[in-house]
C-alpha positions in Angstrom: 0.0 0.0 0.0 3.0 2.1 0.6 4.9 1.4 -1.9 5.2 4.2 -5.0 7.5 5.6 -7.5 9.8 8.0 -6.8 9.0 10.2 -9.0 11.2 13.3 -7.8 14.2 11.2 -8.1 13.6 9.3 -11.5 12.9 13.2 -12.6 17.0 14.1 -11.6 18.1 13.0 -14.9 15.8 15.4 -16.4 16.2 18.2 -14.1 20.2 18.5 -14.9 19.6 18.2 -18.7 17.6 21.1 -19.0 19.6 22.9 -16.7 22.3 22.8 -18.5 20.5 23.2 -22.2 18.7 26.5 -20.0 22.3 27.6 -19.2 23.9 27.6 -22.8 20.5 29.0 -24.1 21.0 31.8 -21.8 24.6 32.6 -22.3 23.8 32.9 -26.1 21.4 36.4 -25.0 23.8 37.2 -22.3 23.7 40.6 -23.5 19.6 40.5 -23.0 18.5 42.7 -20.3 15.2 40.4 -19.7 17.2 37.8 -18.2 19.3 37.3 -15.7 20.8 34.3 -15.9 23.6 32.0 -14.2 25.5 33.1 -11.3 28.2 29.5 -11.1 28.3 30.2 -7.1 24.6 30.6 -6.8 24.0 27.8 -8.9 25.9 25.3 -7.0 24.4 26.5 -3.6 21.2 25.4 -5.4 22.3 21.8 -6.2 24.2 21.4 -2.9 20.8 22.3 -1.1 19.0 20.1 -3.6 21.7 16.9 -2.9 21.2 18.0 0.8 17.0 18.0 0.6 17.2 14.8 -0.8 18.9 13.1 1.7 17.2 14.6 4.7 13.7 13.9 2.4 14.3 10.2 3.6 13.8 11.0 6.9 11.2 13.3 6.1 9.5 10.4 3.7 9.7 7.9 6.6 7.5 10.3 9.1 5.3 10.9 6.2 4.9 6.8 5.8 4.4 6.5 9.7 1.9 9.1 10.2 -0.1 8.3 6.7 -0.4 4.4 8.0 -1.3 5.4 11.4 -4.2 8.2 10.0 -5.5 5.8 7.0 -6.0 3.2 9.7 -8.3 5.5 11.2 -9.6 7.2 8.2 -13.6 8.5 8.3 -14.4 8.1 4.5 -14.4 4.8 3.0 -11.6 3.8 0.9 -11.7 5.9 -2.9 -10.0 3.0 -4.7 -7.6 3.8 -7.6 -9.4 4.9 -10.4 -8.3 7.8 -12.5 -10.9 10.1 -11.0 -9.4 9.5 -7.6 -6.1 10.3 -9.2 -7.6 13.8 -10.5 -9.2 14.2 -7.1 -6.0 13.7 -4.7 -3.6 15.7 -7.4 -6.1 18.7 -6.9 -5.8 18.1 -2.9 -2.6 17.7 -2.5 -2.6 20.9 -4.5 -4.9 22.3 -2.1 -3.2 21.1 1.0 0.6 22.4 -0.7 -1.8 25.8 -0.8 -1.7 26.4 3.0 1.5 24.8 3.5 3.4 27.3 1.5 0.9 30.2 2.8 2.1 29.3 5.9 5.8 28.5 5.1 5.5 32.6 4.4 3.6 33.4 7.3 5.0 31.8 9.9 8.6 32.7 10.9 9.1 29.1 12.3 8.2 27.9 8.9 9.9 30.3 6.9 13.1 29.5 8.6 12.7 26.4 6.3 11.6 28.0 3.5 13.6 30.8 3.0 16.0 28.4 1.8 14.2 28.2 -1.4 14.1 32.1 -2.0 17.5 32.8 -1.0 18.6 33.4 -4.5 18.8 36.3 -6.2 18.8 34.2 -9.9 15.6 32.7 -11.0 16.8 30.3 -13.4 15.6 25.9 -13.2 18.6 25.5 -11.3 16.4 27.5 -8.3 13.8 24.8 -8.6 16.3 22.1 -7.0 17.3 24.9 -3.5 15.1 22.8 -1.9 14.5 23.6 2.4 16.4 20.6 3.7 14.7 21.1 7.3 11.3 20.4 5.9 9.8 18.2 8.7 6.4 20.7 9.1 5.2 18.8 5.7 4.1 16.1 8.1 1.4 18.6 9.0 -0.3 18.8 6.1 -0.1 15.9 3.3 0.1 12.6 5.2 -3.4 13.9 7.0 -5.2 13.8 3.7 -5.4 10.1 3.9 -8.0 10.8 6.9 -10.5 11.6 3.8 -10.1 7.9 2.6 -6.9 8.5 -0.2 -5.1 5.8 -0.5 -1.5 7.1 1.0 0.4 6.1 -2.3 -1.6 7.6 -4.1 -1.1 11.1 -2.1 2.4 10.6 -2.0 2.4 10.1 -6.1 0.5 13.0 -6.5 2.8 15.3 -3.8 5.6 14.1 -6.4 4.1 15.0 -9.7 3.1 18.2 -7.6 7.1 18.6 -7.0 8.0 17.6 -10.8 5.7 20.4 -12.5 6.7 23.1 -10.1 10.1 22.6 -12.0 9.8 24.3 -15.0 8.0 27.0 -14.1 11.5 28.3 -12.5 12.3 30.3 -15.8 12.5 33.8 -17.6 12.8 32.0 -21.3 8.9 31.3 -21.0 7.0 34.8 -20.8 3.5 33.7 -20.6 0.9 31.4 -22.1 -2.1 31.4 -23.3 -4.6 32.7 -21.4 -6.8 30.2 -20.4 -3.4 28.3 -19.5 -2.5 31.4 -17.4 -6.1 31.5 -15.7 -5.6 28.2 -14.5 -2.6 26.8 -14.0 0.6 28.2 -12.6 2.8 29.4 -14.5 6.6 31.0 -15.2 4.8 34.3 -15.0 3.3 33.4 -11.7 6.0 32.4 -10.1 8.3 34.8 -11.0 5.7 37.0 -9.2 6.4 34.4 -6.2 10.0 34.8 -6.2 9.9 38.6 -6.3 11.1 40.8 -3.5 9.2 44.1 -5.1 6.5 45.0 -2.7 3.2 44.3 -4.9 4.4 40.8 -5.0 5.1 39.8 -1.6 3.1 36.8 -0.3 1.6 36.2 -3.7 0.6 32.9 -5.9 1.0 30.1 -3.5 0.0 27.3 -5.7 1.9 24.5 -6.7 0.1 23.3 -9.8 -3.3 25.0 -9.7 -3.2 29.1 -9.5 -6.9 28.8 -9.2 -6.6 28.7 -5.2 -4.7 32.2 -5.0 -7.5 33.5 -7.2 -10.1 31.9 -4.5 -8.5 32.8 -1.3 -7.1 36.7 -2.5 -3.5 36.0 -2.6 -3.2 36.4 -6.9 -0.9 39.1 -8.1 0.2 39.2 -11.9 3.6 39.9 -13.5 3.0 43.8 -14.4 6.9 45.3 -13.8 10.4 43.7 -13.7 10.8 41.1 -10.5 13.5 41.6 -8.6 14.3 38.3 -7.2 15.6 37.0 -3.5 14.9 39.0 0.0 14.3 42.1 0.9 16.8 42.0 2.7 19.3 39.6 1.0 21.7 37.5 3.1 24.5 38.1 0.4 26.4 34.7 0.6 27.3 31.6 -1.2 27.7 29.4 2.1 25.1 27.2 2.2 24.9 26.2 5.9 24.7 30.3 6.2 21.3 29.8 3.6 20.3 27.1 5.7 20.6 28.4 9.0 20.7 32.4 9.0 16.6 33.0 9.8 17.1 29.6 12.4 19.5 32.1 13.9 18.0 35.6 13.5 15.0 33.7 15.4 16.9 31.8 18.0 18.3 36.0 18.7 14.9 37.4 18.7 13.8 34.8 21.3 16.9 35.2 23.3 16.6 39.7 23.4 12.5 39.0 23.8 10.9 40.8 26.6 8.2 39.1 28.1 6.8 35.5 26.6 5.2 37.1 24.1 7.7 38.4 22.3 9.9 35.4 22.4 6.6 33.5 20.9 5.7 36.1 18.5 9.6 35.6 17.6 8.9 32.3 16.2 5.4 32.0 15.3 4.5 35.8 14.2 4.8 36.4 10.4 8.2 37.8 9.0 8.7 41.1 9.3 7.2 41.2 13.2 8.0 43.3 15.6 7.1 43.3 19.3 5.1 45.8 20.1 6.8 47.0 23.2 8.2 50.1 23.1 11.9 48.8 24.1 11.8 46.6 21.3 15.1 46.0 19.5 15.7 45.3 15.7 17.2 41.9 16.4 13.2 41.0 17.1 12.0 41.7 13.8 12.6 39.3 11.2 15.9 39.6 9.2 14.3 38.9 5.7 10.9 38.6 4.5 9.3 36.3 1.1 
């Protein structure tokens, strides 16, 4: 019952063949102003994260396993079976549930500590797609649940995988946009470039992983009007990737320390980027060192 494809890892091959047909692409219109291209010390932050995602992903895989049997053994819908309409349904779900996750991998400094992994870089090219968060453990909160609804748990886990997969090759400038209905519904280069950006319109917009439907639903849709600038506001200007990986663990762990009162050390981890107590002795080391 547990036993599926891994589909992010038969993709690898794939990923680092287009990488490296985007990368000669790109250095013939290096003179383009549109795009932005490869930076070689950026890029192999990117794949050092990815390599390092992967191999903490097993442990993260194993929880999911654990905590998927233990919920689908006391599911309260029957059992959907494995029909193709079950397939559409759990893709869209998953979809769904990677919705709020990644709304609150933005909202919630504990969570963005993980994620800010992935928006660390000031390139936006398909090597971005593989700086994956290696300290990803709060996705045991959300997709392993859905197997409470009666989804088979392989069949989630397939569809969090081709969720993972398309979300690749929308980490590009050589696609502009697409057609329109494509662009109403799906996500897109366009979107996600919006995603990535640091310019103030287009902070904390289109969460969606496969669907941009949801960010149209829940108000959190932005389009791609003026140039992105990619990365943080406030960027951590390295190529270290333990520094990528653990500056916001460390900005935090600060803010809880120089907190006055409980709630400040709390709203230190749990507030969204960008808080600041509210007490009027308040020091800068409590607000957030980078926001989405």
């Amino acid at each position: 019952m547990f036993d599926h494809p891994p589909i992010t890892t038969l993709a690898v091959p794939f990923y680092l063949l287009t990488i490296v047909g985007e990368l000669f692409w790109l250095r013939r219109r290096r003179a383009d102003p549109r795009y932005a291209g490869y930076e070689r010390r950026d890029t192999w932050v990117s794949l050092t994260l990815g390599l390092g995602s992967l191999i903490t992903g097993l442990v993260i895989i194993a929880g999911d396993v654990v905590i998927a049997r233990f919920i689908w053994d006391r599911r309260v819908l029957p059992d959907w079976g494995e029909s193709g309409w079950v397939w559409i349904a759990a893709i869209v779900l998953v979809d769904l549930s990677y919705y709020w996750s990644h709304r609150a991998g933005h909202r919630i400094r504990f969570f963005w500590a993980n994620h800010v992994q992935h928006h660390s870089s000031e390139q936006y090219n398909l090597s971005t797609a593989l700086r994956q968060p290696v300290t990803n453990f709060y996705e045991w909160l959300f997709f392993p649940t859905l197997a409470l609804l009666g989804i088979r748990p392989w069949i989630l886990f397939g569809a969090f995988g081709l969720n993972l997969v398309y979300q690749y090759w929308i980490h590009t400038e050589v696609i502009q946009t697409l057609p329109r209905w494509f662009e109403w519904l799906f996500n897109t280069p366009s979107h996600h470039r919006v995603h990535h950006g640091s310019n103030q319109q287009y902070l904390d917009k289109n969460y969606g992983g496969i669907l941009i439907v949801f960010d149209r639903l829940f108000g959190t849709f932005e389009p791609e009007v003026e140039p992105v600038r990619y990365g943080l506001t406030k960027n951590i200007n390295t190529f270290n990737p333990f520094r990528v990986i653990s500056h916001e663990y460390v900005a935090m762990a600060r803010g809880v320390r120089s907190g006055r009162g409980l709630a400040a050390k709390l709203g230190a981890v749990f507030a969204p980027p960008g808080w600041r107590s509210a007490s009027p002795d308040a020091t800068p080391v409590q607000a957030v060192s980078s926001a989405p």
